[in-house]
Structure formats: C-alpha cells, structure tokens
C-alpha positions in Angstrom: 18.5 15.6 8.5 16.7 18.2 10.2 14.0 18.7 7.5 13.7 15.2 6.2 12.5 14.6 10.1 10.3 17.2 9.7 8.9 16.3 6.3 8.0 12.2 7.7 6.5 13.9 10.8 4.5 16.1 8.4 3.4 13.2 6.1 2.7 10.8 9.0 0.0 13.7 10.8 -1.6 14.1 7.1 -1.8 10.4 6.5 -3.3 9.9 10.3 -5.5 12.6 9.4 -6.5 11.2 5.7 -7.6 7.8 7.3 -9.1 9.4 10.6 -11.8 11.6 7.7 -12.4 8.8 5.9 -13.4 6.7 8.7 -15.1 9.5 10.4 -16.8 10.5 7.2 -18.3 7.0 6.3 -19.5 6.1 10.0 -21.0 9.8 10.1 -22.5 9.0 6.4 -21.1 12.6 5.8 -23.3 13.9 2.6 -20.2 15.3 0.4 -18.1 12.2 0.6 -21.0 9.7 0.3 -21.4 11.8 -3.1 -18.0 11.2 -4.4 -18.5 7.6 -3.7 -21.4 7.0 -5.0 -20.9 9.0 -8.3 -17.7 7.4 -9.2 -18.8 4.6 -8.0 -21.8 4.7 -10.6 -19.2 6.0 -13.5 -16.9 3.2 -13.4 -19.9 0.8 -12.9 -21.4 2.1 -16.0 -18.4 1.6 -18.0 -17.8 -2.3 -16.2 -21.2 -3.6 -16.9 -21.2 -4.6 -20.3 -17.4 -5.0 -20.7 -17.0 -8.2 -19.3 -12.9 -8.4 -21.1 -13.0 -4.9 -19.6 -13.5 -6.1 -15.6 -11.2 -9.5 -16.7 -8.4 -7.6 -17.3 -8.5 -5.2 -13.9 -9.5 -8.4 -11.8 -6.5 -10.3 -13.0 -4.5 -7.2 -12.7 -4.8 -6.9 -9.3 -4.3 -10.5 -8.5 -1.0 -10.1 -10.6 -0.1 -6.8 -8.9 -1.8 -6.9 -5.4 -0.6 -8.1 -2.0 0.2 -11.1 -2.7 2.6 -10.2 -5.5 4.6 -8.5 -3.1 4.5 -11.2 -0.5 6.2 -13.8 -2.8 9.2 -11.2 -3.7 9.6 -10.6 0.4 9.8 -13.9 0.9 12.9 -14.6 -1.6 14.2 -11.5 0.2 13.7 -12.7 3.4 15.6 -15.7 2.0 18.4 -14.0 0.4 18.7 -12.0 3.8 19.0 -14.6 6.0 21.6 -16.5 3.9 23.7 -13.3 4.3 23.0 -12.7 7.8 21.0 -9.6 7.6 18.2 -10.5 10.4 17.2 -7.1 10.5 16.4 -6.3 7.2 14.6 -10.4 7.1 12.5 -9.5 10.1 11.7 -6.1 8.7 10.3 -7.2 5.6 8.5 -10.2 7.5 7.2 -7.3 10.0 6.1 -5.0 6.8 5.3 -6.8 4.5 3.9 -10.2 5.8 1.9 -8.9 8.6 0.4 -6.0 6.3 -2.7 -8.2 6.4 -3.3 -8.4 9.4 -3.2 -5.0 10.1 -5.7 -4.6 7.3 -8.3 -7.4 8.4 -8.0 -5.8 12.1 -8.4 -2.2 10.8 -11.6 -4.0 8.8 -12.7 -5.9 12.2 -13.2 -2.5 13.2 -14.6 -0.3 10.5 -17.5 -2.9 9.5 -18.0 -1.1 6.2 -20.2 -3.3 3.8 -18.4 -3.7 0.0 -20.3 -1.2 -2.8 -23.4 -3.4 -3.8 -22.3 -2.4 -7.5 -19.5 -4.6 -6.8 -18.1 -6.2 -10.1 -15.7 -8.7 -8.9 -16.0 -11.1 -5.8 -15.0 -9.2 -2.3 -14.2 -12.4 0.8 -14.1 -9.3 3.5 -15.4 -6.3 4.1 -14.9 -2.8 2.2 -12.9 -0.2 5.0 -9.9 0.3 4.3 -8.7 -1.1 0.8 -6.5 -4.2 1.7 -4.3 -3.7 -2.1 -4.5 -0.1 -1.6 -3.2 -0.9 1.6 -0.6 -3.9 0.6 0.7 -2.6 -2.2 1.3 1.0 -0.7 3.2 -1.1 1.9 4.5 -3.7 -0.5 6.1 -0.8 -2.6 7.9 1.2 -0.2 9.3 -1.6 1.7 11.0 -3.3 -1.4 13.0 0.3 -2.4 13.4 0.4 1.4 15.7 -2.6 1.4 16.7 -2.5 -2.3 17.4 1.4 -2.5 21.4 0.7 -1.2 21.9 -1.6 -3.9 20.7 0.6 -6.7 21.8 3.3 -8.8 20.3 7.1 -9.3 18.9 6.3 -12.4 17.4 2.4 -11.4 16.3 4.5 -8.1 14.2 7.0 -10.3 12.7 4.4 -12.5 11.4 2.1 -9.7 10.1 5.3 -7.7 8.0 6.0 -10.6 6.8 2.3 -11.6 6.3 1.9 -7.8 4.3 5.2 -7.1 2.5 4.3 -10.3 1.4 0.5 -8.9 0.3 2.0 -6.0 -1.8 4.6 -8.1 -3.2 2.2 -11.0 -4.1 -0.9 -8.1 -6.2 1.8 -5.8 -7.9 2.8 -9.1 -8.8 -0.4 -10.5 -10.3 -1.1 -7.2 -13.2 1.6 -7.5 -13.1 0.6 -11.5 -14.4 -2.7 -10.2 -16.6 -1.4 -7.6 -15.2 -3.9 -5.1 -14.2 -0.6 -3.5 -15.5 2.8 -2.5 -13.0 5.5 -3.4 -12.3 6.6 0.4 -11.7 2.5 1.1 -8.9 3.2 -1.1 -7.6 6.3 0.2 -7.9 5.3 3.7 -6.3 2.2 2.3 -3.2 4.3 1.1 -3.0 6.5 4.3 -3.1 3.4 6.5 -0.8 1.7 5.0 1.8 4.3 5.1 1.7 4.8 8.5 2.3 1.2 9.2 5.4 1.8 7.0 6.5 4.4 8.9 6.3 2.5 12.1 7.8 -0.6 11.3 11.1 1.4 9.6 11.3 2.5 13.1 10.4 0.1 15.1 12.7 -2.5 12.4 14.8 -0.4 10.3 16.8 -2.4 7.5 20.1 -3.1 6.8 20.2 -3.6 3.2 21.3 -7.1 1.9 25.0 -6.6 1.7 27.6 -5.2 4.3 28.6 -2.6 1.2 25.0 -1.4 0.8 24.8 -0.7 4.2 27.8 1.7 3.8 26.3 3.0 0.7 23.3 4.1 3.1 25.2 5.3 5.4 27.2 8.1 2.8 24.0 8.7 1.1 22.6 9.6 4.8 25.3 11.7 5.9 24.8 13.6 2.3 
C-alpha cells in the first residue's frame, strides 16, 4: 500500500511538473520547445495538405473517439448507477467525466494560447491545453476506474492497452491535424491526470454492484 502511495504521489509531482513546462515554456516562447512544435507541426502539415481522405479520417476519428464519446458511455453509467444505488460512483463519474470540460475551457481561459495557424481542421477555442488530450486521458481512466471490479485479469489487460492506446492515437492525431501544438497535447495529458487524481479522492467509486465492491476490496488488501 505503501509504495502504490508513493508511486501516485510520484506521478501526480511529474504530471504537475509536465503541464507547469509546458505552460511556462509557451508563455516564455522558450527556443527548444517552440522548435519541436513547429517542426512536427510542419511534418504532419506536409503530409495533411494534399490528403484531403487523409485529414477526413483523423477528424472523424476524434469526433468518434474524443470527449464526447466518453461522455455518452458515463452517462448510461451514471444511469445504471443510480438504478442500483451507487451515488458515489454516479456523482464520480458526473464529477470526472462531465465536468472535464470545464476544467479544460477554464485551464484555456487562462493560457490564451492561439491554435497552430497550419491548422487542418476547424478549432471553436483556443489551443492550451488539448481538450481530447485532456478528455479522453480523463475519459479513459475513469471508465476502468468504475469498471475495473467487474472485470477479469485478462478483460483488465486488454482494456488497459486499448485505453492507454486511445489516449495515445487521439493526442497524436491532434498535432497530425495541426489543430494542436504537440506541448497542447502533453499538457493536455498531464492536466487531465491530475484532475483524475483529485476527483478519485475527493469522489472515490464504488463500483456498480455490492459484489464488485468486495472484489475491490480483496484486490486492495492483496
């Protein structure tokens, strides 16, 4: 128990500290990371530009597999929760996952960072942090937050890796469209795990069944 505290306090300081460069770096226009924008940036741009089917695909890709995605499984969750009396794991994923946005507009409010003027897809807001980075890092670890009781090893390992690969492929695709500079979408990530963090304890589920909970519980005293 001892070291699994350690490792989130670890991970939460590294994340703080991912998003606090990023933001530092861009309002400081700091010469090595205005470089790694702009040169993938210009890569992906020059692969985009006459691939119209190419840009089509990763747009529609992240409308299929962005925020909102995850918002419409929450809410049959939230449903499913509240018909079994599990308030706390309904108001975590409300919490989590349907106030993610605001957290990102807010953290955008402040930033002020204009979208990449390479931009190959429509952007409504502007560019610091990555609202799908952010979302679907969020989106991701609070669905195998409340489903992880209910599943087995196996199921566990395979929506781990299809999870941790979303989150991956959706921050990608952002900079392949150029809607996004690559430290939006690392901030994006960063961000958006520390908001996990904090609403797990400031919220923490209860699974969707009284025998998942006690599956928890033996898996925590492991």
């Amino acid at each position: 128990m001892a070291s699994k505290k350690t490792w989130l306090i670890a991970s939460l300081v590294v994340a703080v500290a991912v998003y606090a460069t990023m933001w530092v770096g861009y309002a400081l226009s700091w010469a090595w990371l205005d470089a790694v924008d702009t040169d993938l940036l210009q890569a992906f741009h020059n692969i985009g530009a006459s691939r119209p089917s190419w840009v089509s695909f990763w747009v529609v890709f992240c409308a299929v597999f962005g925020p909102n995605g995850f918002r419409v499984v929450a809410l049959v969750l939230v449903i499913v929760a509240l018909v079994r009396r599990k308030v706390a794991t309904a108001l975590f994923l409300v919490i989590s996952i349907g106030l993610m946005g605001a957290v990102t507009e807010g953290a955008k409010y402040l930033a002020g960072r204009p979208r990449p003027a390479t931009a190959l897809a429509h952007g409504s807001s502007t560019s610091f942090p990555s609202g799908h980075a952010l979302g679907v890092m969020v989106g991701v670890l609070a669905l195998l937050t409340v489903l992880w009781p209910h599943l087995s090893q196996r199921l566990r390992l395979v929506l781990a890796v299809v999870g941790g690969a979303l989150v991956l492929v959706v921050g990608v695709a952002r900079v392949v469209l150029n809607v996004h500079h690559p430290s939006d979408v690392l901030a994006g990530w960063a961000l958006g795990y520390v908001y996990f963090l904090l609403c797990v304890r400031l919220v923490p589920p209860r699974g969707l069944s009284s025998a998942a909970e006690t599956r928890e519980a033996l898996d925590t005293s492991r």
